[in-house]
DSSP file (Angstrom, degrees, kcal/mol; ACC not computed):
  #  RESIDUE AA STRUCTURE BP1 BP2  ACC     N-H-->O    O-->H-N    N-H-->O    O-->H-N    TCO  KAPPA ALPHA  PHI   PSI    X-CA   Y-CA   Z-CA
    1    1 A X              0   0    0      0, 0.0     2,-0.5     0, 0.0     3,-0.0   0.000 360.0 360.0 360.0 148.2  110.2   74.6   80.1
    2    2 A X        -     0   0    0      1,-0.1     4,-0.5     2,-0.0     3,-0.2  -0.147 360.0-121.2 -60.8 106.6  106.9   74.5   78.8
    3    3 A X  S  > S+     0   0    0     -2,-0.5     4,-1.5     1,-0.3     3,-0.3   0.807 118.2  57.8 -21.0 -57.9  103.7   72.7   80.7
    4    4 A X  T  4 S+     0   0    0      1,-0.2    -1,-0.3     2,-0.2    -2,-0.0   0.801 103.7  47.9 -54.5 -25.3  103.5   70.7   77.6
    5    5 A X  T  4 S+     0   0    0     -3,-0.2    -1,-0.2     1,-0.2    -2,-0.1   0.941 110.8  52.1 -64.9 -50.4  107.2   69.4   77.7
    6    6 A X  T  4 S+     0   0    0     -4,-0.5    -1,-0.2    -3,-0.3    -2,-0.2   0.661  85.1  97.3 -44.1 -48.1  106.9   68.4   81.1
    7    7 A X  S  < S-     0   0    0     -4,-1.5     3,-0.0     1,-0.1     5,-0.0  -0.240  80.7-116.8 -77.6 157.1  103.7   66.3   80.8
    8    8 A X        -     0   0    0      1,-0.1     4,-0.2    -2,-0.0     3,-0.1   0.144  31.9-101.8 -87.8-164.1  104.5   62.5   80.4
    9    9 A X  S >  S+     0   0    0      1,-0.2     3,-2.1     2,-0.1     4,-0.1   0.946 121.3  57.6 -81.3 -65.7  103.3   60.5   76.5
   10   10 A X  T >  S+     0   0    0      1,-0.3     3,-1.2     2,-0.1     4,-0.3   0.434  85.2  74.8 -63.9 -13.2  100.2   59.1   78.5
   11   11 A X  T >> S+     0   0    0      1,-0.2     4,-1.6     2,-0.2     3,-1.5   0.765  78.4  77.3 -90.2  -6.4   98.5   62.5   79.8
   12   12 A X  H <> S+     0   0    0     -3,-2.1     4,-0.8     1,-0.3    -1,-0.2   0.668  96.6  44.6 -26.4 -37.2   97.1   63.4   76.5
   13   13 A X  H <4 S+     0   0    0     -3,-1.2    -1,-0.3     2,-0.2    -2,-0.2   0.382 109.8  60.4-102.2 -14.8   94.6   61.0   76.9
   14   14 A X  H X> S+     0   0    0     -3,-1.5     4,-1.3    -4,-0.3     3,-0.8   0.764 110.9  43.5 -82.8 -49.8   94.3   62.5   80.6
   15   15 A X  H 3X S+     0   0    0     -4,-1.6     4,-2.8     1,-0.2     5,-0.2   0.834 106.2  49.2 -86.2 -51.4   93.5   65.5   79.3
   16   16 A X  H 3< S+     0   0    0     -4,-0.8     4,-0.4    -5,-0.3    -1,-0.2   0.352 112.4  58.3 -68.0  16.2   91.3   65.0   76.7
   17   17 A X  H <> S+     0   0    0     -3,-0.8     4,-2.6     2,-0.1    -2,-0.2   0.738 112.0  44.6 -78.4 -78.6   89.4   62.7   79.7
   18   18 A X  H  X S+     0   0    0     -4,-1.3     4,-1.6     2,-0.2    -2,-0.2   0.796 109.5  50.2 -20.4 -71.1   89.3   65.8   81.5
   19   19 A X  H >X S+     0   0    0     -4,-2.8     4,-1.8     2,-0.2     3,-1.6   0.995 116.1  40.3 -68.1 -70.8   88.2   67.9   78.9
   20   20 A X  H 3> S+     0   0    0     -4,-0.4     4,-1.8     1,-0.3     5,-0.3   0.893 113.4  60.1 -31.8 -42.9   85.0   65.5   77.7
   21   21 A X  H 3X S+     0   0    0     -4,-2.6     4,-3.0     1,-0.2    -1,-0.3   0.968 105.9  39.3 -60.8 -40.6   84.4   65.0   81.2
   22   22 A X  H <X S+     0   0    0     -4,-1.6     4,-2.9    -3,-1.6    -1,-0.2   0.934 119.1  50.7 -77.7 -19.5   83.8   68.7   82.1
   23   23 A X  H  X S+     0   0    0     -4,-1.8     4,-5.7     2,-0.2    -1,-0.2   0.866 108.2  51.7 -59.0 -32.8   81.7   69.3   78.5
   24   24 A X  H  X S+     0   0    0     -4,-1.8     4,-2.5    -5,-0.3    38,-0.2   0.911 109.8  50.3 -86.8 -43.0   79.6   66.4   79.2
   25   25 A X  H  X S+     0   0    0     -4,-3.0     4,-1.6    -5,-0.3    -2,-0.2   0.883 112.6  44.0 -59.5 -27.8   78.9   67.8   82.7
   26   26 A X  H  X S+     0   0    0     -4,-2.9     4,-4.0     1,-0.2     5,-0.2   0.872 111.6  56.0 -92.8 -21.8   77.9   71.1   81.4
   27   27 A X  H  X S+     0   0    0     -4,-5.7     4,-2.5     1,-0.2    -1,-0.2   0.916 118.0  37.7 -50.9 -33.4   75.7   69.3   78.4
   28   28 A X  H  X S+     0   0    0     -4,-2.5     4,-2.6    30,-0.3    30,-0.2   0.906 112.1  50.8 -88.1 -17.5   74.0   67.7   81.0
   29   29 A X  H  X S+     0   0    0     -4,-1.6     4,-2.1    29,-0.2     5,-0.2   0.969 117.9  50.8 -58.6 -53.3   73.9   70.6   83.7
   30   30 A X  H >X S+     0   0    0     -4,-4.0     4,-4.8     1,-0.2     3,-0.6   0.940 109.8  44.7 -56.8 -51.0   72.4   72.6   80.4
   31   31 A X  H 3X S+     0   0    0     -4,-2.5     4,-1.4     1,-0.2    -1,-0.2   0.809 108.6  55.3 -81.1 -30.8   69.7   70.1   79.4
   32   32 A X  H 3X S+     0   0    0     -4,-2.6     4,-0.6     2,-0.2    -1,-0.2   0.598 112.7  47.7 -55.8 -18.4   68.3   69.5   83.1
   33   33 A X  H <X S+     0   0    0     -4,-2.1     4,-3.9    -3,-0.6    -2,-0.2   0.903 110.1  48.8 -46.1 -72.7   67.8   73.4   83.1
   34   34 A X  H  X S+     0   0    0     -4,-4.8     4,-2.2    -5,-0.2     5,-0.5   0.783 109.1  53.2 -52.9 -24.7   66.3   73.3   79.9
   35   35 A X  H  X S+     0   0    0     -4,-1.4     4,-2.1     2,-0.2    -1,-0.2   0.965 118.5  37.4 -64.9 -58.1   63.7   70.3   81.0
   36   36 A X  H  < S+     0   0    0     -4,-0.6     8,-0.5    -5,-0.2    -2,-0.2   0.994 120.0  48.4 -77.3 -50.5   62.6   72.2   84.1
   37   37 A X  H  < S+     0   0    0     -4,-3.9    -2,-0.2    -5,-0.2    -1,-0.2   0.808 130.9   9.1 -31.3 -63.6   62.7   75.3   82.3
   38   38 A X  H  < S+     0   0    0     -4,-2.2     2,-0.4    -5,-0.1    -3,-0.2   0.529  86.7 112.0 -97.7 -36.0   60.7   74.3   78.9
   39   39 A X  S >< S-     0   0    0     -4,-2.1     3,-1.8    -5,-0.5     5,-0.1  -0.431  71.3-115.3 -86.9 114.7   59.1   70.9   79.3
   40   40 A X  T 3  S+     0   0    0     -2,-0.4    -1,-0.1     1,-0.2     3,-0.1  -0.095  93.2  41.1 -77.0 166.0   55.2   71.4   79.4
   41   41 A X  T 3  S+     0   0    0      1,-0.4    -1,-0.2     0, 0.0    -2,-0.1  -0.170  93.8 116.4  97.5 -22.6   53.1   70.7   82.3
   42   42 A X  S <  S-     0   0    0     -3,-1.8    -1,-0.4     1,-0.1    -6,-0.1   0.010  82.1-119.1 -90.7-149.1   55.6   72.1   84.2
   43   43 A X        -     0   0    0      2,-0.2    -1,-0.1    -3,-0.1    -6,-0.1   0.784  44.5-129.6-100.6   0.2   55.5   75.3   86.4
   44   44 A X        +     0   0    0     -8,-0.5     2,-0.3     1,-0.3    -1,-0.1   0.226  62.3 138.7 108.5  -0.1   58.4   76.7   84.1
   45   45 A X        -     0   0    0      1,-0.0     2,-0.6     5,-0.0    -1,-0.3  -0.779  49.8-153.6 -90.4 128.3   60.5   77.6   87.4
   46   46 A X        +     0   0    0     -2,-0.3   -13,-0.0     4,-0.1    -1,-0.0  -0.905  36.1 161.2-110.6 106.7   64.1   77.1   87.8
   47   47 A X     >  -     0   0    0     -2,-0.6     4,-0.7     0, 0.0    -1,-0.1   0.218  54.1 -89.2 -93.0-159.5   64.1   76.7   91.5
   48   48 A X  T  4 S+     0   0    0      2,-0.2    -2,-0.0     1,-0.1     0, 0.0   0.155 129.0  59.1-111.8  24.5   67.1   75.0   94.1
   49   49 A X  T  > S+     0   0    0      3,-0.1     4,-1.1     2,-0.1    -1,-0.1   0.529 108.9  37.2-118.7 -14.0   65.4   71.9   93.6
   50   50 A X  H  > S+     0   0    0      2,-0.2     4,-2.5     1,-0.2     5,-0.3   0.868 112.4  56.7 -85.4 -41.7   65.9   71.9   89.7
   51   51 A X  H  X S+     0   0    0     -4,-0.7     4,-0.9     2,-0.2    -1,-0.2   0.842 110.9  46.1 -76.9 -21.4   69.3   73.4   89.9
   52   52 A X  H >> S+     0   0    0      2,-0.2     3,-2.5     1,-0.2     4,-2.1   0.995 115.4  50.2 -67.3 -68.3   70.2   70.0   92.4
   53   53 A X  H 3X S+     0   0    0     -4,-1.1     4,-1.7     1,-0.4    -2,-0.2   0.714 112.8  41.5 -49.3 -45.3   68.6   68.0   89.9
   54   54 A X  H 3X S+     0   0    0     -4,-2.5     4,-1.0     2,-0.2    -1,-0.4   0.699 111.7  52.4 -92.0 -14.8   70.3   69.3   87.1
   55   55 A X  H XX S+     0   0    0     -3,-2.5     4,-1.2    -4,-0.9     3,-1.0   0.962 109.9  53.9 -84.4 -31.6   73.7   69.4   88.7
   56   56 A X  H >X S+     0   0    0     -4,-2.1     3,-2.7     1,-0.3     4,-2.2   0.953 108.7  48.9 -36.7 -76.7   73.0   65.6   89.6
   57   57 A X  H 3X S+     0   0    0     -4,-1.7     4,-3.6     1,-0.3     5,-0.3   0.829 111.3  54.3 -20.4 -41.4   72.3   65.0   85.8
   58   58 A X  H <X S+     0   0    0     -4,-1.0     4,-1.2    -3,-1.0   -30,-0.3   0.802 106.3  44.7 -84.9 -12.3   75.4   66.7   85.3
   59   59 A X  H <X S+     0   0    0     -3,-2.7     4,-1.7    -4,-1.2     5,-0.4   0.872 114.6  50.8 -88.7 -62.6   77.5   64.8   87.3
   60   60 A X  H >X S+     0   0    0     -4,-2.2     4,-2.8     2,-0.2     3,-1.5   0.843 106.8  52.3 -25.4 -62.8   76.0   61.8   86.0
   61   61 A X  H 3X S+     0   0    0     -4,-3.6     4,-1.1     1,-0.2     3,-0.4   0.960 113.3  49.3 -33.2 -73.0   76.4   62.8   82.2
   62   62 A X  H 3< S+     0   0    0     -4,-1.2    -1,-0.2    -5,-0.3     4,-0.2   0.620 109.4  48.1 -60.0  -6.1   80.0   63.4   83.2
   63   63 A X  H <X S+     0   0    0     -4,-1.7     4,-4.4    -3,-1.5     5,-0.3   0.799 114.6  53.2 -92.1 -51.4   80.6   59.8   85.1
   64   64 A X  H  < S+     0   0    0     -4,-2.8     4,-0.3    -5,-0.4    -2,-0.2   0.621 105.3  43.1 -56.8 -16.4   79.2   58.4   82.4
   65   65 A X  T >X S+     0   0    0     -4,-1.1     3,-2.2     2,-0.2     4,-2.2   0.788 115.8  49.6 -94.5 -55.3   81.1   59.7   79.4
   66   66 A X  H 3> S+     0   0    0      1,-0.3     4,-1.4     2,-0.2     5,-0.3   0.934 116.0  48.3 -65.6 -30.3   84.8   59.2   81.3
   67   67 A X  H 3X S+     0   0    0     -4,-4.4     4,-2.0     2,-0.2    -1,-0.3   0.889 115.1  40.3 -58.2 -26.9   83.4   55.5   82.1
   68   68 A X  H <> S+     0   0    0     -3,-2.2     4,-1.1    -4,-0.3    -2,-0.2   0.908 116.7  53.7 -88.8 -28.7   82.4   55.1   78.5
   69   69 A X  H  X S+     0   0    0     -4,-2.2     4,-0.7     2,-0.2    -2,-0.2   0.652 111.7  47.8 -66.3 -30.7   86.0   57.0   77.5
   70   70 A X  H  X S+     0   0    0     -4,-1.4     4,-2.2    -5,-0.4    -1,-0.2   0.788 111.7  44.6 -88.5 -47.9   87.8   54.6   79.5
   71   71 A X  H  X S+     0   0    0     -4,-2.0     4,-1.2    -5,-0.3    -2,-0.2   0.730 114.4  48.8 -77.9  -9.1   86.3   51.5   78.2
   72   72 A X  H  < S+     0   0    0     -4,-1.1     4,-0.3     2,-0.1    -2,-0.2   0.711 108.4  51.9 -98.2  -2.6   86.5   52.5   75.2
   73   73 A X  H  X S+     0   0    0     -4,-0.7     4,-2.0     2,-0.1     3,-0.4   0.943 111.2  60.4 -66.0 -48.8   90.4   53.5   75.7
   74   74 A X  H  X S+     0   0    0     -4,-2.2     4,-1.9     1,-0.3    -2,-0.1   0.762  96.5  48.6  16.3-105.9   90.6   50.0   77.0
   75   75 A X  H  X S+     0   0    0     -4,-1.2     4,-2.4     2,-0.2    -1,-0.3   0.576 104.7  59.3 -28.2 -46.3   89.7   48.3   74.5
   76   76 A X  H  > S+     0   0    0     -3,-0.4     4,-1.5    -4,-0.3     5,-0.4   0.962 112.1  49.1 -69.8 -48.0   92.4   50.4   71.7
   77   77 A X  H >X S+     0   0    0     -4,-2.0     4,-3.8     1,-0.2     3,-1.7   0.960 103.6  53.8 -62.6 -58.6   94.9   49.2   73.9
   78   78 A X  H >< S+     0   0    0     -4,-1.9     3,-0.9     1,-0.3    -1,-0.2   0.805 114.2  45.7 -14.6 -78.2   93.7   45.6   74.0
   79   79 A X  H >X S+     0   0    0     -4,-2.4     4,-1.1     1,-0.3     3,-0.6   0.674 111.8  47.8 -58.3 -24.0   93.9   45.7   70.2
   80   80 A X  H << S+     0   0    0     -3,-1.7     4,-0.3    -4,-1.5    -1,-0.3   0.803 114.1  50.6 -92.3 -24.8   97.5   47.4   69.7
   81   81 A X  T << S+     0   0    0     -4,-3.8    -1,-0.2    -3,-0.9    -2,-0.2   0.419 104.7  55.1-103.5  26.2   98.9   45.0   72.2
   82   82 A X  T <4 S+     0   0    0     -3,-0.6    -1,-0.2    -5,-0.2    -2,-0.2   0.608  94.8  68.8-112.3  -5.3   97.5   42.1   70.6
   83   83 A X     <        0   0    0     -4,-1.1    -2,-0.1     1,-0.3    -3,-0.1   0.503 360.0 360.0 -63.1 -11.1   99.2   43.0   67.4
   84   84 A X              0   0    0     -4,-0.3    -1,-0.3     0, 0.0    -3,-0.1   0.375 360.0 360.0 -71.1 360.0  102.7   42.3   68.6
């Protein structure tokens, strides 16, 4: 059998969880580069105190999307189980 057979109805949504989550870390890992990298006034150096800073950012982005993915999974359920 296939991985796909295997996997229960519900992990779909587990996986596309997954997948936003790690995109949304690497948008944010990208865009705390690019700040210390680009953003004037600064010294234009990506150091191991920007790359902490940007993986923080990135973990953040990425808490933040699977909390907003979750309430907003929530919520669809809410609505389909109030339609019985």
């Amino acid at each position: 059998m296939n991985e796909q057979q295997e996997r229960p109805p519900g992990s779909a949504r587990g996986a596309r969880r997954q997948r936003g989550g790690v995109v949304a870390f690497l948008v944010g890992l990208m865009a705390g580069l690019a700040f210390f990298g680009f953003f004037p006034g600064l010294p234009h150096v990506i150091d191991a105190g920007a790359i902490l800073v940007s993986l923080i950012v990135g973990a953040l982005a990425r808490w933040g999307w699977q909390a907003w993915y979750d309430r907003s999974a929530g919520k669809t359920q809410s609505h389909h189980g109030d339609a019985g």
